[in-house]
C-alpha positions in Angstrom: 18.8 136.4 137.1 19.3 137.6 133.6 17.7 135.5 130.2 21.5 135.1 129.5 22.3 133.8 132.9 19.4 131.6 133.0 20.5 130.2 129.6 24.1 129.8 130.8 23.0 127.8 133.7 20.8 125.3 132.2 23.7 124.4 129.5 26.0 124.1 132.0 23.7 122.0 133.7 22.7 119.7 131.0 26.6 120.0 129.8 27.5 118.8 133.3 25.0 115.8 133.0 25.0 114.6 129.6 27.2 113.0 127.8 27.4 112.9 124.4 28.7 109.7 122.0 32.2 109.2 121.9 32.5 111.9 125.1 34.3 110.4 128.4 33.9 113.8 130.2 33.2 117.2 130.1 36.3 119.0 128.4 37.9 122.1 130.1 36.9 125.3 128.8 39.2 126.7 126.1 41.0 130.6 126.8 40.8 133.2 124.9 43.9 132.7 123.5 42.5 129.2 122.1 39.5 131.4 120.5 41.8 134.0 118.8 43.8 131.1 117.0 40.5 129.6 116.0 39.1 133.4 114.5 42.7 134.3 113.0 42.6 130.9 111.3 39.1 131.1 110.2 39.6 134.8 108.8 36.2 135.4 111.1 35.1 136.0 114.3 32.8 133.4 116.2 29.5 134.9 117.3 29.9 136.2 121.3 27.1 133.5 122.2 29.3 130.3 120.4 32.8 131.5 121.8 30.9 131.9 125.4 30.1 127.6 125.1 34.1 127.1 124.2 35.3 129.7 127.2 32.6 129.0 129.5 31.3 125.8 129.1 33.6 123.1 127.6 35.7 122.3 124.5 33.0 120.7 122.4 31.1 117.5 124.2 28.0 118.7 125.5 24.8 119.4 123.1 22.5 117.3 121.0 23.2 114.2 119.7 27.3 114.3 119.5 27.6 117.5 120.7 29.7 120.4 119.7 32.6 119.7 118.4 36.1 120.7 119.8 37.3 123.7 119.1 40.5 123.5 117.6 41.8 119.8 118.6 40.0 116.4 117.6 37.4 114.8 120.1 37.9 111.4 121.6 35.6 110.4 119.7 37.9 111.3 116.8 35.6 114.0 115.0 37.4 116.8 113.5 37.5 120.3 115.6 35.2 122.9 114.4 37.9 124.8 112.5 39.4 122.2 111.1 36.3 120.7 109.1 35.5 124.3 108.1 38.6 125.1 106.3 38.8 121.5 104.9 34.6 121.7 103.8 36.0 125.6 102.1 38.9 123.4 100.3 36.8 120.9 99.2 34.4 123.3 97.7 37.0 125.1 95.7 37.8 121.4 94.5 33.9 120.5 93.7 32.6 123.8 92.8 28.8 121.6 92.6 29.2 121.6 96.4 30.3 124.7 97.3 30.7 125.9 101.3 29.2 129.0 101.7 32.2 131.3 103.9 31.3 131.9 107.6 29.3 128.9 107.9 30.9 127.0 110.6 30.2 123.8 111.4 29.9 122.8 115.4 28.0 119.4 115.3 27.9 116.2 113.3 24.9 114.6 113.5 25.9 111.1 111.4 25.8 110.0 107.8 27.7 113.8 106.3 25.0 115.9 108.0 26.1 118.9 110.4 24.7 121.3 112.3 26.8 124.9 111.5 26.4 128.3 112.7 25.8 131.3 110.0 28.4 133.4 111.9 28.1 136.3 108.9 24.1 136.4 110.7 23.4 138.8 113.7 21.5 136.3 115.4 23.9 133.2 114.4 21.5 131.1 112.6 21.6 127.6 112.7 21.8 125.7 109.6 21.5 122.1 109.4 23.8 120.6 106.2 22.2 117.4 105.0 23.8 116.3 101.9 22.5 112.8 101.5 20.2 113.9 98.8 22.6 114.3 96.4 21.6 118.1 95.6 23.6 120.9 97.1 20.5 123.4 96.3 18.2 121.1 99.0 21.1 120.1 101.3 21.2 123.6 103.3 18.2 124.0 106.0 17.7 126.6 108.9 17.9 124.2 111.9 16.8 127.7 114.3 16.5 130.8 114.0 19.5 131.3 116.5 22.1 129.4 118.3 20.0 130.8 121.9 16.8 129.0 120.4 19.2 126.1 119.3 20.1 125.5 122.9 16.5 126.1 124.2 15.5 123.3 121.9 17.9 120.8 123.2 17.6 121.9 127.0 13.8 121.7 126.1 14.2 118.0 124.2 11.9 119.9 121.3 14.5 119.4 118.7 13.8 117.9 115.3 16.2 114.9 116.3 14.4 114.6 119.4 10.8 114.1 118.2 8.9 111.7 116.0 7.2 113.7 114.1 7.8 112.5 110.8 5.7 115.0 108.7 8.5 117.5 109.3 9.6 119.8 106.6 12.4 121.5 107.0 12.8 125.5 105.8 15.6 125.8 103.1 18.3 128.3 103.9 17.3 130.2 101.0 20.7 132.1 101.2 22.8 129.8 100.1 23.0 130.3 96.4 23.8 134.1 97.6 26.3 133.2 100.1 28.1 130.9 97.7 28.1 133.3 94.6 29.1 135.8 96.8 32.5 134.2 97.6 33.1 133.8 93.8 31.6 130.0 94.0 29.7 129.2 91.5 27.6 126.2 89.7 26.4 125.6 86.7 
């Protein structure tokens, strides 16, 4: 069995036995059909690894803490899909250009209180920020949560996620790419 094949059975088994908040059951998987509406809309394409979890897995609710979120159509738990808090967090920037959203940067998990876990999908190895806004300061509310979306999933399958351990001395590394990725888009601040 293949790394990738390894990886795709553990998520489907910790998928298939978890349950995040808010998440009666497993959703089916979306087609690819559902993924082409979701990358037309978005003006991108999702990195092969994320639109894998929406064809292979489930539609959102499996993951850390709340889990992904739905592609295209709410969750029970009444969360917004993944494409539609991208292009609304895109609109809002252009109407608060202080907290501007950086283009590609889609968001796949709310972890409470405004904060998100989002996948760089402009990054080869789709990074994975974590957006934590409650500071107030949109230069210190980007973070790179992993390296990758495949060490993302390690580190919930392995339960050595930040939001899984105590360790209270964590610091976080700044996405030092955001000013970049903001300006780049014609976004800027002051």
């Amino acid at each position: 069995m293949t790394e990738n094949e390894q990886l795709w059975a553990r998520v489907a088994a910790g998928a298939a036995t978890t349950r995040p908040w808010g998440w009666p059951s497993l959703p089916d998987p979306v087609d690819a059909a559902t993924v082409a509406r979701a990358e037309a809309a978005l003006g991108f394409r999702l990195p092969p690894l994320l639109a894998d979890l929406y064809l292979r897995i489930g539609d959102g609710g499996f993951g850390p803490e709340y889990g992904l979120l739905p592609l295209l159509d709410s969750s029970p738990a009444g969360e917004p899909a993944a494409v539609a808090q991208y292009l609304a967090n895109r609109a809002s920037g252009r109407e608060d250009p202080d907290w501007p959203w950086p283009e590609g940067v889609l968001p796949i998990s709310h972890w409470g209180c405004a904060m998100y876990a989002c996948v760089d999908c402009r990054s080869p190895q789709a990074t994975v920020l974590l957006f934590e806004p409650n500071a107030g300061d949109p230069d210190h509310a980007w973070f790179v949560d992993a390296p990758s979306l495949t060490a993302w999933l390690h580190a919930w399958l392995d339960g050595t996620g930040w939001y899984d351990t105590m360790n209270d001395d964590l610091d976080p590394t700044p996405w030092s790419e955001f000013r970049i990725r903001t300006a780049a888009t014609g976004v800027t601040t002051p």
